[in-house]
C-alpha positions as CSV (number, residue, x, y, z in Angstrom):
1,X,-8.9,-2.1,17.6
2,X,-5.8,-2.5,15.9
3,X,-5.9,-1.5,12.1
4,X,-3.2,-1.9,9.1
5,X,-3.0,-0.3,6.4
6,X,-0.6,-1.0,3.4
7,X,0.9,2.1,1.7
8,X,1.7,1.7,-1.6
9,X,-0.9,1.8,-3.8
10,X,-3.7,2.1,-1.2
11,X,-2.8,6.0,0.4
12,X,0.4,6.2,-1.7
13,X,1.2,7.2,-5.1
14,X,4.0,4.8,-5.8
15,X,3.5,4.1,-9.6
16,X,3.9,7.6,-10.2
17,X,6.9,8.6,-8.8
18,X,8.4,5.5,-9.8
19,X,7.5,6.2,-13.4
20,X,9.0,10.0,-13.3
21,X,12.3,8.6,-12.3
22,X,12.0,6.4,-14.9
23,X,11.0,9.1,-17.3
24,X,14.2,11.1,-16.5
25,X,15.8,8.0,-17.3
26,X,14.3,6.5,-20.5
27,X,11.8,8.5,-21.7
28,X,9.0,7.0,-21.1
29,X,5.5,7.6,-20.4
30,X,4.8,9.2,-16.9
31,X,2.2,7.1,-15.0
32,X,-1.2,9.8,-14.4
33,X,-3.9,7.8,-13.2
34,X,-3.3,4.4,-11.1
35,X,-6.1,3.1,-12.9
36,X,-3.4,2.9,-16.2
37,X,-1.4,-0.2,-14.2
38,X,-2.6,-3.3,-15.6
39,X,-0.2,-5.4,-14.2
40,X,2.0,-6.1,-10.8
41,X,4.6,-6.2,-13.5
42,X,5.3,-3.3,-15.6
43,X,7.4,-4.8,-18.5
44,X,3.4,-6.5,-19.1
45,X,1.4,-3.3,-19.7
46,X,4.2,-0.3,-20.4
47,X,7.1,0.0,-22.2
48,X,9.1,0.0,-19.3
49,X,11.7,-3.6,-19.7
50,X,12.7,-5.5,-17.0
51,X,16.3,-4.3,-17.1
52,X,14.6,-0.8,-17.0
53,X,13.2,-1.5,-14.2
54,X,16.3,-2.7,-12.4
55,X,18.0,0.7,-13.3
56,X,15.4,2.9,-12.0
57,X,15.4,1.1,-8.9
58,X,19.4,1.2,-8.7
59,X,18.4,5.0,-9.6
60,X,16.4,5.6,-6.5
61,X,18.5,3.3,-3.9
62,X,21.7,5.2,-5.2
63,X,20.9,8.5,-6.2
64,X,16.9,9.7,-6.0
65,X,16.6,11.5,-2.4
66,X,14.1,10.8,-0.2
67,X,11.7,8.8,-2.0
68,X,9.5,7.5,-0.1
69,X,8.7,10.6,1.6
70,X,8.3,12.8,-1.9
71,X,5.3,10.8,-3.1
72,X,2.5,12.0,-3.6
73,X,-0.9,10.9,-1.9
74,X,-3.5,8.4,-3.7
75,X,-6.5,9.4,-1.6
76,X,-7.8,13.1,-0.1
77,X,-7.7,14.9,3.0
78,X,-11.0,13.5,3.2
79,X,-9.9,10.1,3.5
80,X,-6.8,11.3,5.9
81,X,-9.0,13.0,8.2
82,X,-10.9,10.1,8.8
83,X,-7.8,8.1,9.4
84,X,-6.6,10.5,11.9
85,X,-10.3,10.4,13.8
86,X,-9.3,6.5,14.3
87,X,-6.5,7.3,16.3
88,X,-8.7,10.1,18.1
89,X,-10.7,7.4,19.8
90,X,-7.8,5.4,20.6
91,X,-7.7,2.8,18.0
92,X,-4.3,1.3,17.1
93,X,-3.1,2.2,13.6
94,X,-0.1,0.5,11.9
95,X,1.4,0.6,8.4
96,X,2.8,-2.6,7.2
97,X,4.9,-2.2,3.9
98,X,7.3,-4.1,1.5
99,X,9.4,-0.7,1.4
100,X,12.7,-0.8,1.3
101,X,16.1,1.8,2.0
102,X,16.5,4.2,-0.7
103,X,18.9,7.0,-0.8
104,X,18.8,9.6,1.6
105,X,17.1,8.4,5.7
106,X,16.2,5.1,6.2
107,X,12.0,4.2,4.8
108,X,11.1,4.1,8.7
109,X,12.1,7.8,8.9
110,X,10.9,8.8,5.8
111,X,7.6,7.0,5.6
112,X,7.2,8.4,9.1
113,X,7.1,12.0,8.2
114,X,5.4,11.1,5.4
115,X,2.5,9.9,7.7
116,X,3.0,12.7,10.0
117,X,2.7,15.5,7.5
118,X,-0.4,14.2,5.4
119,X,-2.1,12.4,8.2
120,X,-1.7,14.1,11.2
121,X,-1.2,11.5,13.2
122,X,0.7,11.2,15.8
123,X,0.8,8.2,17.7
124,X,1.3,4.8,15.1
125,X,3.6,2.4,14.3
126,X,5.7,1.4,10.9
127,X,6.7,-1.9,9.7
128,X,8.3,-2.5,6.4
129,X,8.7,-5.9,5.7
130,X,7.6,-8.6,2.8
131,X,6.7,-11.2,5.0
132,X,3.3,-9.5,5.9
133,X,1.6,-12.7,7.4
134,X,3.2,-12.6,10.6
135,X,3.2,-9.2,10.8
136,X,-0.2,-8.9,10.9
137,X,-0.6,-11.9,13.0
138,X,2.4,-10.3,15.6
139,X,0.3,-7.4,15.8
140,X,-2.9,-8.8,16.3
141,X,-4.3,-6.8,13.6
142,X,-8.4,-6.8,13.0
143,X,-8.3,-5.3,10.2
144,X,-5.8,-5.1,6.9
145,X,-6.5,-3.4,3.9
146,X,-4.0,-4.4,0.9
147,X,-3.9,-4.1,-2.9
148,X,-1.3,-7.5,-3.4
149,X,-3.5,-10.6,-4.0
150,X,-0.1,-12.3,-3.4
151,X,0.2,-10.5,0.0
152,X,-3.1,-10.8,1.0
153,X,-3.1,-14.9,0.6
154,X,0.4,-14.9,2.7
155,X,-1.3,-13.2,5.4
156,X,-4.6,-15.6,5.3
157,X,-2.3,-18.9,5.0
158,X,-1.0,-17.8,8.2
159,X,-4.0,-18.2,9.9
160,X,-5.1,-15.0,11.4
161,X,-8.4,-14.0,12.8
162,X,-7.8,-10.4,11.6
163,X,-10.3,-9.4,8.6
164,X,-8.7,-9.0,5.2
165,X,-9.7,-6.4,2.4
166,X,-8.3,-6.1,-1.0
167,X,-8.7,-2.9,-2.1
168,X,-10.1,-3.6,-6.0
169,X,-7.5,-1.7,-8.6
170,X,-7.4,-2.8,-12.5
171,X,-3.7,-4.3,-11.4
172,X,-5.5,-7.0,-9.2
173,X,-8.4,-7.2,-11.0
174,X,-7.3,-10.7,-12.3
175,X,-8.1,-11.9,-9.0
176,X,-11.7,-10.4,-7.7
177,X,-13.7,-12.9,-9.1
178,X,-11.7,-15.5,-7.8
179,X,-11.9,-14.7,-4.2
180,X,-15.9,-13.4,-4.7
181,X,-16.8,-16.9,-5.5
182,X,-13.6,-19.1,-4.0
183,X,-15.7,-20.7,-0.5
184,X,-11.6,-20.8,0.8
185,X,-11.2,-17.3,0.5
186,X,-14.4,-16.2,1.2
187,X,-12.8,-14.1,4.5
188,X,-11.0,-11.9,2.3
189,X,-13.0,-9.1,1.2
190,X,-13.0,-6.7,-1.5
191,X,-13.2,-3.4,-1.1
192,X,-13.2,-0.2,-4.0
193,X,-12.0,2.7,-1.9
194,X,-10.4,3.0,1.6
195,X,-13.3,5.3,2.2
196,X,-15.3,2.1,2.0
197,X,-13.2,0.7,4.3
198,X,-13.2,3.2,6.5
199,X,-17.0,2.6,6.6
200,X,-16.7,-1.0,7.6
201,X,-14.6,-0.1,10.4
202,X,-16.9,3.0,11.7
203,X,-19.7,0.6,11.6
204,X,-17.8,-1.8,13.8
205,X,-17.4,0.4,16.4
């Protein structure tokens, strides 16, 4: 089978690293738990501004080194391991972000030994890009796991066959109920932990 998984936010810890640069910047609270972000936006749940935002992110393009690859993971080796046993029976595994270049080698490279050094894995592929519908569709994913509602909709509209799963955070939570009871969405699935998803899959095969 083929399987995608997104990165940010799902396996990696992107709010907060983002939130230490901005820390060194501003001064502001450092971001402990993922279950703090409220919001897709953070000028809507922490003090962060939108022109702070801006000039953490001209921070990190110009100036933070190897971004990508320095954050830290959201799940456990648990979780990794049985990520890496996916590719041991010769499933397809693909990670399908909306990174982009920072400072420092390009977010192919860098997510790529990221992958490498907390995975294991070996044999995989990496596509950063925001248009994640025909991404997935190119691929001929089965199954995506995702924490952007927005994302996840692109992706359905483009009429895949693959099986979509939002992975519930407090972020997206706006959403959940909406999909659980919308009989147009009702493909997308939710999910509260890649270990569930994980399940799903083992259960497929």
């Amino acid at each position: 089978m083929n399987i995608a998984f997104d990165c940010d936010g799902v396996i990696s810890y992107f709010h907060s690293i983002f939130s230490k640069v901005a820390n060194e910047l501003f001064g502001i609270p450092i971001v402990e738990d993922i279950n703090e972000v409220k919001s897709y936006l953070w000028d809507e749940w922490h003090p962060l501004s939108k022109k702070q935002v801006n000039n953490t992110w001209r921070k990190i393009d110009e100036d933070v080194y190897e971004f990508w690859y320095s954050m830290e993971p959201l799940v456990d080796s648990s979780v990794f391991k049985r990520i890496k046993t996916l590719e041991e029976n010769n499933h397809k595994l693909f990670f399908v972000t909306s990174r982009r270049d920072t400072a420092g080698r390009n977010v192919i490279a860098q997510t790529n030994d990221w992958i490498r050094n907390h995975i294991g894995l070996t044999n995989f592929s990496i596509i950063p890009s925001e248009k994640k519908g025909k991404i997935i569709e190119g691929i001929n994913a089965d199954y995506f796991i995702e924490d952007c509602v927005e994302n996840l909709l692109e992706v359905f509209h483009q009429g895949t066959k693959c099986k979509l799963f939002l992975l519930a955070r407090p972020y997206n939570n706006f959403a959940i109920e909406f999909l659980k009871k919308s009989h147009k969405y009702r493909t997308i699935n939710i999910v509260y932990s890649v270990d569930a998803f994980l399940d799903i899959i083992e259960n497929a095969t």
